[in-house]
N, C-alpha and C positions, 0 to 999 in steps of 0.2 A: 509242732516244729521238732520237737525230740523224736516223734515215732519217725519222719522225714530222713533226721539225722542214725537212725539205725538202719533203716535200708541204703540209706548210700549219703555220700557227706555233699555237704552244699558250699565244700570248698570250691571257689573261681579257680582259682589263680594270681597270682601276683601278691598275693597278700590281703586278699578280700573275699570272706565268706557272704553268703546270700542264704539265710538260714527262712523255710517258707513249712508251711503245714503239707498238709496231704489232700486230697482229692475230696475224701471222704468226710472231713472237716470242715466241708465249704457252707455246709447250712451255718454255721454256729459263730460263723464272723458275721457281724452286724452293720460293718463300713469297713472299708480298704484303711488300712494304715501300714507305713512304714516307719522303722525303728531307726536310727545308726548310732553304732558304738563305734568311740576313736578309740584303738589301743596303740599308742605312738611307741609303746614297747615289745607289742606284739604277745598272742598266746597261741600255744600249740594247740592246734584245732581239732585233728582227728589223728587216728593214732600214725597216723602217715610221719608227721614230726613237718609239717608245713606250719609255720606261725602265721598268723591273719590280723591284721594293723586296721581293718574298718572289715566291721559286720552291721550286714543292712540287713535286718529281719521286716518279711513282707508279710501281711496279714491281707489278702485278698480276695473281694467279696463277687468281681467281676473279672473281666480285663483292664481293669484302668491302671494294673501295676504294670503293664507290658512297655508303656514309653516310658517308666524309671528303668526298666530293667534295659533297653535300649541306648538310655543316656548314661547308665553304666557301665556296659559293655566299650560305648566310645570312650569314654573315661579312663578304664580299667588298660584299654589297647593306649593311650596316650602314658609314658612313664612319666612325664613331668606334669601332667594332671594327676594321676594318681597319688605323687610323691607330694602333692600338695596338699590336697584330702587329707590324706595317711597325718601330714606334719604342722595343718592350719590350727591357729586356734580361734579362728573365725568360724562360726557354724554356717553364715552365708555363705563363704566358699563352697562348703559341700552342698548346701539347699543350689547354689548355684548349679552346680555340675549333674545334679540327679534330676532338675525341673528344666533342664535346657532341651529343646526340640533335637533331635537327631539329626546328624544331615544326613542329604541323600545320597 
């Protein structure tokens, strides 16, 4: 994830980084897992001066991380989903919003 974060940053947008490895690290993941940190006060993420309020670090061994990364994108475009995530202190809310099907 750090060598990721040197060639180019996995800031979104909106206040949510997607911090993931590199290509060539794909043997050495042994199951898909995903990470999220809530920072309801935000930290500056890359030297850009953008602050980030939920980071979802993926570790992916397949494709099985592509419908979170789709149910996040929905997410991320909705600002009062987002603003929920970013300010819940439910952790189902966010497992909600990252395990929901996409629509079409």
């Amino acid at each position: 994830m750090l060598k990721r974060e040197t060639t180019m940053s996995t800031y979104l947008g909106s206040g949510v980084a997607i911090p993931h490895g590199v290509y060539e690290n794909k043997e050495h993941i042994l199951q898909t897992g995903i990470s999220v940190l809530q920072l309801p006060q935000g930290v500056e993420w890359d030297e850009g001066g953008e602050s980030v309020y939920l980071v979802i670090g993926i570790a992916a061994s397949s494709d099985e991380h592509v419908g979170v990364l789709a149910s996040l994108a929905e997410a991320v475009e909705d600002e009062n989903i987002l603003s929920e995530m970013i300010h819940t202190t439910d952790p189902e809310v966010i497992l909600k919003y990252l395990s929901r099907e996409p629509e079409a």
